[in-house]
C-alpha positions in Angstrom: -18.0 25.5 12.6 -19.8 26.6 9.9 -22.4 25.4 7.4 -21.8 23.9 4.3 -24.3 23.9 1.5 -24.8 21.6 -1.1 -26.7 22.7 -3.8 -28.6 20.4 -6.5 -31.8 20.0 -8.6 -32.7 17.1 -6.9 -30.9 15.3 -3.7 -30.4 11.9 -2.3 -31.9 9.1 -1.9 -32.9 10.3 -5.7 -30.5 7.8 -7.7 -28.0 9.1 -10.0 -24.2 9.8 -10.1 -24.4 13.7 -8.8 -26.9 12.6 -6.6 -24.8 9.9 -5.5 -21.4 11.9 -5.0 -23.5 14.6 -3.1 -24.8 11.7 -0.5 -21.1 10.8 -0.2 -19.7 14.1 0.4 -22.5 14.8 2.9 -22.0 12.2 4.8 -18.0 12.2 4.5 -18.2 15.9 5.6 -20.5 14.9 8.6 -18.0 12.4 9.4 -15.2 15.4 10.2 -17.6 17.2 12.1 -18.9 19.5 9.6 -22.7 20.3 9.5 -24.0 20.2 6.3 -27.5 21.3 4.3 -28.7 19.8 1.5 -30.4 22.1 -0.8 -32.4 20.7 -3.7 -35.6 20.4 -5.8 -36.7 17.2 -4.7 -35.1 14.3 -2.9 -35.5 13.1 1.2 -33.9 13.3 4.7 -31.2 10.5 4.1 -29.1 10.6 7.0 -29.8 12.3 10.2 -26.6 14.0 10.4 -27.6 16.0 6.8 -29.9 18.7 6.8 -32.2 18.5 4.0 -33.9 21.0 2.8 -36.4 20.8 -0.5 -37.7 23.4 -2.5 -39.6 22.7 -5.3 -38.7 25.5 -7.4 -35.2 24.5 -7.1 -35.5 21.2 -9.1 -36.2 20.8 -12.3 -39.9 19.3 -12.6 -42.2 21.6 -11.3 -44.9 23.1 -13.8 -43.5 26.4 -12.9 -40.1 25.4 -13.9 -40.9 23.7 -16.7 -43.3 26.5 -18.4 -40.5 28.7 -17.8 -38.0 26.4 -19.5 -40.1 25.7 -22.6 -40.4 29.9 -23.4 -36.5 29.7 -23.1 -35.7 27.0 -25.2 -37.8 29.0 -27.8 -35.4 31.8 -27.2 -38.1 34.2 -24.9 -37.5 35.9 -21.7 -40.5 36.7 -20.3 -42.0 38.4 -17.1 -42.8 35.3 -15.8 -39.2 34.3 -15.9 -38.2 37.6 -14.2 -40.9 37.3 -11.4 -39.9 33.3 -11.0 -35.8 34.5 -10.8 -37.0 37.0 -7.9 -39.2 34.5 -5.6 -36.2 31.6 -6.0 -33.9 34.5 -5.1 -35.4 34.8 -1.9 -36.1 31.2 -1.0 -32.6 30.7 -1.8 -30.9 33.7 0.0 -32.9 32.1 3.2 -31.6 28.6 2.8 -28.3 29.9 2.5 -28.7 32.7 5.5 -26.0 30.2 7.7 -24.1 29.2 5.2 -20.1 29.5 4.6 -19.7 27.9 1.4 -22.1 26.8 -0.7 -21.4 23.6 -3.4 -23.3 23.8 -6.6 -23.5 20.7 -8.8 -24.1 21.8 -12.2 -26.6 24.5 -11.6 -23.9 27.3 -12.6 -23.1 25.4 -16.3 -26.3 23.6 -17.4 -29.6 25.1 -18.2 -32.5 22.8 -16.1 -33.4 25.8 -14.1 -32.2 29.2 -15.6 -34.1 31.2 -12.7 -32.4 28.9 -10.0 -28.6 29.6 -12.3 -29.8 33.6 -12.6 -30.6 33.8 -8.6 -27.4 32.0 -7.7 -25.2 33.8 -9.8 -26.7 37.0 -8.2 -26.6 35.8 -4.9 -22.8 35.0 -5.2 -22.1 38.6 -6.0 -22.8 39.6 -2.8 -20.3 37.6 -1.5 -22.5 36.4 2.0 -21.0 32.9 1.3 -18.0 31.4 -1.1 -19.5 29.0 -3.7 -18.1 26.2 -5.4 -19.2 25.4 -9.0 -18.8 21.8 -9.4 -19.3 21.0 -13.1 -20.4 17.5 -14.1 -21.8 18.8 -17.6 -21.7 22.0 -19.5 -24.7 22.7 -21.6 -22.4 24.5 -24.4 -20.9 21.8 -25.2 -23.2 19.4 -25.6 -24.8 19.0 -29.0 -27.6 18.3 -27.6 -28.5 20.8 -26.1 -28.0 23.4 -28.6 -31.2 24.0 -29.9 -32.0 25.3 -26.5 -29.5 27.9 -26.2 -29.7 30.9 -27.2 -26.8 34.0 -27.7 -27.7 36.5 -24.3 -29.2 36.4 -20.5 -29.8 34.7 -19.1 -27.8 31.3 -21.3 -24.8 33.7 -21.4 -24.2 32.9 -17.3 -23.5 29.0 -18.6 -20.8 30.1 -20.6 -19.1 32.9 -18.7 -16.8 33.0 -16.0 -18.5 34.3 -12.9 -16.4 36.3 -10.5 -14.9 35.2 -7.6 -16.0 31.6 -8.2 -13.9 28.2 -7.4 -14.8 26.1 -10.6 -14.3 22.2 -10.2 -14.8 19.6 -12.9 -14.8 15.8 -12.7 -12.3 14.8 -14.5 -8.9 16.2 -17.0 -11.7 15.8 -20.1 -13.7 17.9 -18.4 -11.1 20.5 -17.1 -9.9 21.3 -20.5 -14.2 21.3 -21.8 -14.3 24.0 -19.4 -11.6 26.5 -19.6 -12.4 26.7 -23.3 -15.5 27.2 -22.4 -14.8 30.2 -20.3 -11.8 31.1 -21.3 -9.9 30.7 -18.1 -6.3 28.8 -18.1 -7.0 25.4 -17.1 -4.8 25.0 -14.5 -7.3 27.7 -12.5 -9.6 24.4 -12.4 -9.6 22.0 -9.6 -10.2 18.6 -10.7 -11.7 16.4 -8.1 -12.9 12.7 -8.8 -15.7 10.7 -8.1 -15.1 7.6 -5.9 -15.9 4.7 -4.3 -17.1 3.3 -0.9 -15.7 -0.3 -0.3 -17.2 -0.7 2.5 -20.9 0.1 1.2 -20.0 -1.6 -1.9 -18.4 -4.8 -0.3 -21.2 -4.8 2.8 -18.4 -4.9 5.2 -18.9 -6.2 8.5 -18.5 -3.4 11.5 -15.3 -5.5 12.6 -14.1 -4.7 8.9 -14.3 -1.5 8.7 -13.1 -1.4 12.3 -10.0 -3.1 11.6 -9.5 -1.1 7.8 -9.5 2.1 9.9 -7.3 1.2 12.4 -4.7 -0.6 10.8 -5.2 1.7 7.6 -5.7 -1.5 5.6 -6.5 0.6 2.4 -3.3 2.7 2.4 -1.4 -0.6 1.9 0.8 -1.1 -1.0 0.0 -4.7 -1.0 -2.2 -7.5 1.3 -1.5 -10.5 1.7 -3.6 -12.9 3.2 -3.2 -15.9 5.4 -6.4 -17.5 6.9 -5.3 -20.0 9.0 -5.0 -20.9 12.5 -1.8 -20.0 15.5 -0.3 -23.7 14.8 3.5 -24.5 14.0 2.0 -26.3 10.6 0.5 -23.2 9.0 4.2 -22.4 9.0 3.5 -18.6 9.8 7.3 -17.6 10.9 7.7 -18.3 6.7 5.5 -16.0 5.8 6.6 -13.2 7.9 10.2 -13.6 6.7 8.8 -13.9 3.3 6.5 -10.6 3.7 9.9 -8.8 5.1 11.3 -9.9 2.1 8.8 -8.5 0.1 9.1 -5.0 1.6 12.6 -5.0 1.3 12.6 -6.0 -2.3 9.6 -3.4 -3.3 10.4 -0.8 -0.9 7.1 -0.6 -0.6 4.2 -1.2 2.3 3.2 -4.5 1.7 0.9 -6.6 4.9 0.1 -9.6 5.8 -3.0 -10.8 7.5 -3.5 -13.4 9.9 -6.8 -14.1 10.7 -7.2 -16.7 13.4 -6.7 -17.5 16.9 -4.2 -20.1 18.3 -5.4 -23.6 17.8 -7.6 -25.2 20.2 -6.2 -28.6 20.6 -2.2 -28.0 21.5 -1.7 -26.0 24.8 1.8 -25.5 23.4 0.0 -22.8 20.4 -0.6 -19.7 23.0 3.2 -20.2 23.3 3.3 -19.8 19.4 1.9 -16.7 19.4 4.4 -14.9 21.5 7.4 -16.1 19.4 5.3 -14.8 16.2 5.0 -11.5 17.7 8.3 -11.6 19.6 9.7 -12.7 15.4 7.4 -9.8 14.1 9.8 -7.5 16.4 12.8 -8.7 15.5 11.9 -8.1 11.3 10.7 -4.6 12.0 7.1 -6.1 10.8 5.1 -4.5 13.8 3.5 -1.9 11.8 3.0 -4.2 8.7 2.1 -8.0 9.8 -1.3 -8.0 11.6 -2.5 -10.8 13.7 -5.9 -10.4 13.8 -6.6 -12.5 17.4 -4.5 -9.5 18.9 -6.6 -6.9 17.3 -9.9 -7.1 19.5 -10.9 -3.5 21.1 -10.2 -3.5 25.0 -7.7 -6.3 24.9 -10.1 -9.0 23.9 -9.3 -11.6 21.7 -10.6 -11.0 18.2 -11.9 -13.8 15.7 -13.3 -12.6 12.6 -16.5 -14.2 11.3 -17.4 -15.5 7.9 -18.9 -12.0 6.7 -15.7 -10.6 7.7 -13.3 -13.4 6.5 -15.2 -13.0 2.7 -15.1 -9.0 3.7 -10.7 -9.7 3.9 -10.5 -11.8 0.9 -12.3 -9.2 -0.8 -9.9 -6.6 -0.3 -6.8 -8.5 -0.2 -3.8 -9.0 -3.0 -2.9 -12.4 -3.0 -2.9 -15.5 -0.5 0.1 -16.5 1.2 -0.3 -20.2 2.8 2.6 -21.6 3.5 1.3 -24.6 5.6 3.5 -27.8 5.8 0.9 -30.0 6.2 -3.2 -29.9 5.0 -5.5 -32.5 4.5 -7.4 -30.2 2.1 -7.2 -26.8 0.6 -9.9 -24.7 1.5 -8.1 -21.6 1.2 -7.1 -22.0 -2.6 -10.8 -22.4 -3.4 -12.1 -19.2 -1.6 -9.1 -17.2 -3.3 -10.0 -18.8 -6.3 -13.5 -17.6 -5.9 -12.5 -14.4 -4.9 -9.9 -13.6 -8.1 -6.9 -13.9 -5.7 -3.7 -14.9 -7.3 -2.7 -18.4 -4.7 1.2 -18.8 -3.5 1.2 -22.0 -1.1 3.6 -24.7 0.1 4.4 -27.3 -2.6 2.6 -30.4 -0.7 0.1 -32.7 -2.1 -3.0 -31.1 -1.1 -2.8 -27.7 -1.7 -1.3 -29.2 -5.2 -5.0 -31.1 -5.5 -6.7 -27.9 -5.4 -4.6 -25.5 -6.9 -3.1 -27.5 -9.5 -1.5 -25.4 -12.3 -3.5 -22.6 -11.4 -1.7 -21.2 -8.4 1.8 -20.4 -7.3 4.1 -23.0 -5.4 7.4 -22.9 -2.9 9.3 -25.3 -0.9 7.5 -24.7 2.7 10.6 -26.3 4.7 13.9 -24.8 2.7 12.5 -22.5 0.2 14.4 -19.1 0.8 11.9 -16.5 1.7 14.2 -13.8 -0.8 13.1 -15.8 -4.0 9.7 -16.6 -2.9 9.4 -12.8 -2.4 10.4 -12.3 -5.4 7.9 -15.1 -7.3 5.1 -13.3 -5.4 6.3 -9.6 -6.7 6.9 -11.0 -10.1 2.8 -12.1 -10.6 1.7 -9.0 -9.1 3.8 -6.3 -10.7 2.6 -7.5 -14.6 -1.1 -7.8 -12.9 -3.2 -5.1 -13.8 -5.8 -6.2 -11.8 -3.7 -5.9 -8.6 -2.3 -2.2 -10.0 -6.1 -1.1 -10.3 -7.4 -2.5 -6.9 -4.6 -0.8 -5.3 -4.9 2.4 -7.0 -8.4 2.6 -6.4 -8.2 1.7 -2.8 -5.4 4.3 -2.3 -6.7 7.3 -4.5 -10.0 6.8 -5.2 -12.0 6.0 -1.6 -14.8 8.6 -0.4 -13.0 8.7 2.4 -9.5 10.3 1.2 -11.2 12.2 -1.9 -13.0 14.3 0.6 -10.3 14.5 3.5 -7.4 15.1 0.5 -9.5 16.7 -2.0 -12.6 18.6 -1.0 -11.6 19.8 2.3 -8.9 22.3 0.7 -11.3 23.8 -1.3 -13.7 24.4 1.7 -10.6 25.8 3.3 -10.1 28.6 0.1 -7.3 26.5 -1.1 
């Protein structure tokens, strides 16, 4: 398999948002199988999957670089620019000698390094590798930068298509920034977002993102989450009719989570279990209702600790707990703390806690169609559940790079 390049003034760990998305494509790319060189000005060895290689001449801080930018802003070419284009020319033509594609992040639209934007446009010419110009900014068409552009070569190169070149931007603003830039029809411009990392940004537990893979927790249209215990009073045959309910009315791929194991104290809750599962079969709910306790890797029993319990509250949609009988509610206060949205059974104590602030039904001869239908109601006029589902679903590292970046690597 070939190498892919990625190309910036400075690299990760350095923090910033290109530096940032290049950290996540590197190690989301590594994660396929692809090996991958980071090419930058400054930055670090940040996982030992990703090359790194540094160059100072390719950043943007070195006296060399910076000499050279100041007789450009005042509108002067000089030797020393000529002689500086030639020796980045070569350094770069060598860290590229194994490459198949090479991803530049802004170098080919914004003017930090003219000599490293004049040798890469030359070296793309000879067509050794393909080269994707991802555009954050665009120099032109920023106000502020006008002072430092000037009409010619080598500022012409920021504002000119170059041939044979995949452009991407980072958003529609941006797409439509850069065809009138260039003049190119806009629709020649890929447009691939940033993204996030929820299980970096939530510190998920290795069982979490164990079980998100998996069960492909993040492609759900909808979680629903029942902490509770394998016992006949958490009522959990409710809340799979009610989640079946859910996906019938929605026609969409709502889940339910059940964290725990059977209950300790009757030897009748093992039995439980295997009419839950044996139920699950009978609603078509095999694929959609996860019981966590079955989930463990080589057929052992799986019980989720606190990191990972907080880890599924903050991912979930809502909390479904449909227990007949509690002497407490601790579930409606971590929901509550988490910014869940609470639908529980209609007895005393999950009243206590909850009180007008959460969702009740009849646990005993509520119909599970028009408690379906409560729970759809609050979460279809939610934009906070419309977000965290579009997020999850569209904007993850994970299916950005796999959906988005891997057909362009691919020449699509």
């Amino acid at each position: 398999m070939n190498r892919i390049a990625i190309l910036h003034y400075a690299g990760p760990p350095t923090v910033g948002g290109v530096e940032s998305t290049i950290a996540y494509h590197a190690r989301g790319l590594a994660d396929l199988g692809y090996p991958v060189r980071v090419i930058s000005g400054s930055g670090s060895p940040f996982d030992e999957r990703v090359e790194s290689r540094v160059d100072r001449l390719f950043g943007s801080t070195d006296p060399a670089v910076l000499r050279m930018k100041a007789e450009l802003d005042a509108g002067n070419v000089t030797a020393a620019f000529e002689s500086l284009v030639r020796q980045i020319t070569e350094a770069l033509r060598s860290a590229l000698a194994d490459c198949s594609v090479c991803i530049a992040h802004n170098v080919p639209t914004l003017h930090k390094n003219l000599a490293l934007t004049t040798a890469l446009a030359s070296l793309a010419q000879e067509r050794q590798f393909r080269l994707i110009a991802w555009c954050h900014d665009l120099a032109w068409t920023n106000a502020q930068y006008r002072a430092e552009l000037h009409d010619g070569h080598p500022w012409n190169l920021l504002r000119q298509p170059w041939p044979g070149v995949r452009y991407v931007t980072v958003s529609d603003t941006r797409q439509a920034e850069l065809a009138a830039l260039l003049g190119i029809p806009a629709s020649s411009t890929a447009v691939v977002v940033p993204g996030i990392d929820p299980a970096r940004f939530f510190h998920w537990t290795p069982t979490t993102e164990d079980l998100a893979k998996r069960l492909r927790l993040l492609d759900a249209d909808g979680l629903l989450l029942l902490p509770a215990r394998l016992t006949r009073r958490k009522n959990i045959a409710l809340a799979l009719r009610i989640l079946a309910e859910v996906r019938r009315q929605s026609r969409r791929d709502f889940r339910l989570i059940v964290t725990g194991p059977p209950g300790p104290h009757n030897p009748a809750n093992p039995g439980y279990l295997g009419e839950l599962l044996a139920l699950r079969r009978d609603l078509g709910l095999e694929d959609a209702a996860h019981f966590l306790y079955t989930c463990g890797i080589s057929g052992e029993p799986l019980i989720p600790d606190d990191d990972t319990t907080a880890n599924l509250y903050q991912i979930s949609d809502a909390l479904l707990f449909p227990s007949t009988q509690e002497g407490f509610g601790i579930p409606v206060l971590e929901a509550g703390i988490a910014s869940l949205p609470a639908f529980c059974a209609d007895i005393p104590a999950l009243y206590a806690t909850g009180r007008d602030d959460a969702y009740y039904f009849d646990p005993v001869d509520g119909d599970p169609a028009d408690i379906a239908a409560l729970i759809l109601s609050v979460l279809d006029v939610s934009s906070t559940y419309r977000l965290r589902v579009r997020v999850r679903q569209q904007y993850r590292w994970e299916a950005l790079i796999r959906l988005r970046l891997l057909p362009l690597l691919e020449g699509n």
